[in-house]
NULUMVEX-355861 format. One line per field, with one value per residue (C-alpha): residue in one letter; chain; x, y, z. Coordinates in Angstrom, 2 decimals, decimal comma. Example, Ala and Ser with C-alpha at 12.3 -4.5 7.8 and 13.67 -1.06 7.14 Angstrom:
NULUMVEX-355861
type	a; s
mol	A; A
u	12,30; 13,67
v	-4,50; -1,06
w	7,80; 7,14
END
This chain:
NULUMVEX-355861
type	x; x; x; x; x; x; x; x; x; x; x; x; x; x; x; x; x; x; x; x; x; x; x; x; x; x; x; x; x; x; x; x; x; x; x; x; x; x; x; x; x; x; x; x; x; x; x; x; x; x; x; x; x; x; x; x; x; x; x; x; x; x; x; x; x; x; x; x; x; x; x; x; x; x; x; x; x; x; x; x; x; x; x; x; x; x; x; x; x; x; x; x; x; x; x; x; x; x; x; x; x; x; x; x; x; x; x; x; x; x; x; x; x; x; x; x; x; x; x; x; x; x; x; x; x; x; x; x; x; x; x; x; x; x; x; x; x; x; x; x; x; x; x; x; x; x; x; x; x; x; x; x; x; x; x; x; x; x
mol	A; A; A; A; A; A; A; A; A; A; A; A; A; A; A; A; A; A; A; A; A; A; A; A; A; A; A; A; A; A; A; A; A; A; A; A; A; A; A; A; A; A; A; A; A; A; A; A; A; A; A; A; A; A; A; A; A; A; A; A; A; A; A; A; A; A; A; A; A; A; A; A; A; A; A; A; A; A; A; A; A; A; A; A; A; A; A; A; A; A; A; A; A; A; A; A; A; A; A; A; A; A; A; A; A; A; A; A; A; A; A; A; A; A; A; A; A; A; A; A; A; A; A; A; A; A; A; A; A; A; A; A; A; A; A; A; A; A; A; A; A; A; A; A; A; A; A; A; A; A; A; A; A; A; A; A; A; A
u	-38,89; -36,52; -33,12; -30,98; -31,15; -27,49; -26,09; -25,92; -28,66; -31,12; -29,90; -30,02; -33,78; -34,83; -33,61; -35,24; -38,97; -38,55; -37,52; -40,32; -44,31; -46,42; -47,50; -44,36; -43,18; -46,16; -45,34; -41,84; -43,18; -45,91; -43,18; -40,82; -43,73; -44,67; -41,06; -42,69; -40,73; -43,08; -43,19; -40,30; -38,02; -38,86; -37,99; -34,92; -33,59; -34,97; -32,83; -30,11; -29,69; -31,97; -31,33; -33,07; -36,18; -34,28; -33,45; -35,70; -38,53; -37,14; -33,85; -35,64; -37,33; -34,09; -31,82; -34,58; -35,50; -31,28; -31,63; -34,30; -35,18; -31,68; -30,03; -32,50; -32,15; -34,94; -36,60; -35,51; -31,68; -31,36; -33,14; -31,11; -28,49; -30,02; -26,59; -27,28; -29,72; -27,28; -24,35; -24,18; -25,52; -23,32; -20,31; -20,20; -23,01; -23,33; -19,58; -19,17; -22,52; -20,87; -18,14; -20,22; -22,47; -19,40; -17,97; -20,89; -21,72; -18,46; -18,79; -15,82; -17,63; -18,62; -20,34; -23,26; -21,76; -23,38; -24,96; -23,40; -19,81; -19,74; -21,32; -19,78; -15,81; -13,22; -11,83; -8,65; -10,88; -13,17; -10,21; -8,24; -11,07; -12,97; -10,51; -6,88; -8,12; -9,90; -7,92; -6,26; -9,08; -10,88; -8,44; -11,03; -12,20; -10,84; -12,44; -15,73; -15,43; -14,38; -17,04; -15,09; -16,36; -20,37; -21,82; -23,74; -20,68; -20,45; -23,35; -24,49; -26,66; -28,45
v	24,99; 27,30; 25,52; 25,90; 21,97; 21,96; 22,23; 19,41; 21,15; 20,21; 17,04; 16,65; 18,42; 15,80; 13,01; 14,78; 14,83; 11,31; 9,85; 10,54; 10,05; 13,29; 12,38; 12,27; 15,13; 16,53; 15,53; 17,32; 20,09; 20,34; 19,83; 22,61; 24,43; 23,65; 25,20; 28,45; 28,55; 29,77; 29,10; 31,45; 29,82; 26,36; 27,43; 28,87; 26,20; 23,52; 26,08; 26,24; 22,52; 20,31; 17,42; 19,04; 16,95; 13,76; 14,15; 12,26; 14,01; 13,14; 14,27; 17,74; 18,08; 17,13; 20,04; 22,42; 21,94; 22,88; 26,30; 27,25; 25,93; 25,95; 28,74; 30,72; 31,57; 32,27; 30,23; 32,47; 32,12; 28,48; 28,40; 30,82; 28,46; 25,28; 22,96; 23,38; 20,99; 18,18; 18,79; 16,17; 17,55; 15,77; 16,21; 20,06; 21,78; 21,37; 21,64; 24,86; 26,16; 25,69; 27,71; 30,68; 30,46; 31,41; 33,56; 35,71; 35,72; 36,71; 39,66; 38,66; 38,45; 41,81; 41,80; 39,62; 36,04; 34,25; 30,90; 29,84; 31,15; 29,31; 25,93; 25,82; 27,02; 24,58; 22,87; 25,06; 28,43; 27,78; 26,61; 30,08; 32,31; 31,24; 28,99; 30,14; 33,84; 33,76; 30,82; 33,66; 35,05; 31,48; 28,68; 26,61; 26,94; 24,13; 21,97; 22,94; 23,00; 19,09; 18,80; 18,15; 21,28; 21,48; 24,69; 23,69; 23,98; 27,11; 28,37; 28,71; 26,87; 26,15
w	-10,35; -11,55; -12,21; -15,21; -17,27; -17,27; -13,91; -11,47; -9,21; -11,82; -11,97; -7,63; -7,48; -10,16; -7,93; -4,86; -6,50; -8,04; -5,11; -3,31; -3,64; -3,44; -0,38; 0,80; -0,57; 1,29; 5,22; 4,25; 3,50; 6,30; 8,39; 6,99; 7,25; 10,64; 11,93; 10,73; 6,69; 4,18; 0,62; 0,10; 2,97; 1,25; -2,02; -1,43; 0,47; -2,30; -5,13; -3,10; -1,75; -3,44; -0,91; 1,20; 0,50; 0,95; 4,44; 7,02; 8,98; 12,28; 11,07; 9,82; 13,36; 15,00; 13,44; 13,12; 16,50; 17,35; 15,30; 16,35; 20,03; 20,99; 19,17; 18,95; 14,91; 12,56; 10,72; 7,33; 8,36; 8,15; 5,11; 4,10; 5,10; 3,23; 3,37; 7,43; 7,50; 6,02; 8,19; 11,15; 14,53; 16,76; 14,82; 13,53; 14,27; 17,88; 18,31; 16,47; 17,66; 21,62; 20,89; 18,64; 21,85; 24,48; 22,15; 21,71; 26,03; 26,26; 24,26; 21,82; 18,66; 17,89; 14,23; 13,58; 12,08; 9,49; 10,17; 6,75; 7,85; 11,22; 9,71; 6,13; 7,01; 6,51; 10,04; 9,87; 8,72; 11,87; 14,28; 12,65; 13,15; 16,81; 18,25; 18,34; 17,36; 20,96; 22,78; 25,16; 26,23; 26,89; 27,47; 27,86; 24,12; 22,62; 25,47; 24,92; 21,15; 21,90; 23,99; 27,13; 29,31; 29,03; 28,43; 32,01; 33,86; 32,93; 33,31; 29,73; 28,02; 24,96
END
């Protein structure tokens, strides 16, 4: 499968495949697969983050369906992104994903941003770098990044 025997990737792939039948291992992949990653996408996401596999199909559908659906990202940049798939929804991604999404309408970020950069920065690199770098422009960012303004209210959606 491609992993060094000594790292601890090894070791979390190994748990991955044995905790799992193959026909298990098979929905998960039909299902990776059905959100348009081919063999390369699943591969690089199962080098990268193992755990991938461990995750349940409904939560699979539920973040894929986010990226994709809602953001509007490729299939190849989350699983680019791997570690994506195990962050909580409700508690970073959608949050942080809210304020990318206001930031780029408003024309304030002007470079293309990572998906791994937004999702995998510490809270003070992500409050540094979209919140208080941006907070005079939009006053209203750390109330949507809280959740307390809706992205409806303001005309923006996901």
């Amino acid at each position: 499968m491609g992993f060094n025997p000594s790292t601890s990737a090894f070791v979390h792939a190994l748990v991955a495949v044995m905790a799992m039948t193959d026909n298990s291992w098979e929905q998960k992949l039909k299902v990776y697969r059905s959100w348009g990653w081919s063999e390369n996408d699943f591969w690089l996401t199962f080098r990268g983050y193992p755990r991938c596999m461990i995750l349940s199909m409904e939560n699979i559908n539920t973040k894929m369906d986010f990226f994709l659906n809602k953001m509007g990202w490729q299939p190849s940049a989350v699983a680019r992104t791997s570690v994506a798939l195990t962050l909580r929804l409700e508690k970073r991604i959608i949050p942080r994903c809210r304020v990318l999404r206001v930031l780029l309408l408003n024309d304030l970020i002007k470079k293309k941003i990572g998906l791994s950069y937004v999702l995998n920065s510490s809270e003070k690199l992500f409050a540094d770098n979209f919140l208080f770098k941006y907070q005079e422009q939009l006053p209203q960012l750390f109330d949507i990044y809280q959740g307390k303004v809706d992205l409806s209210e303001l005309g923006i959606g996901f």
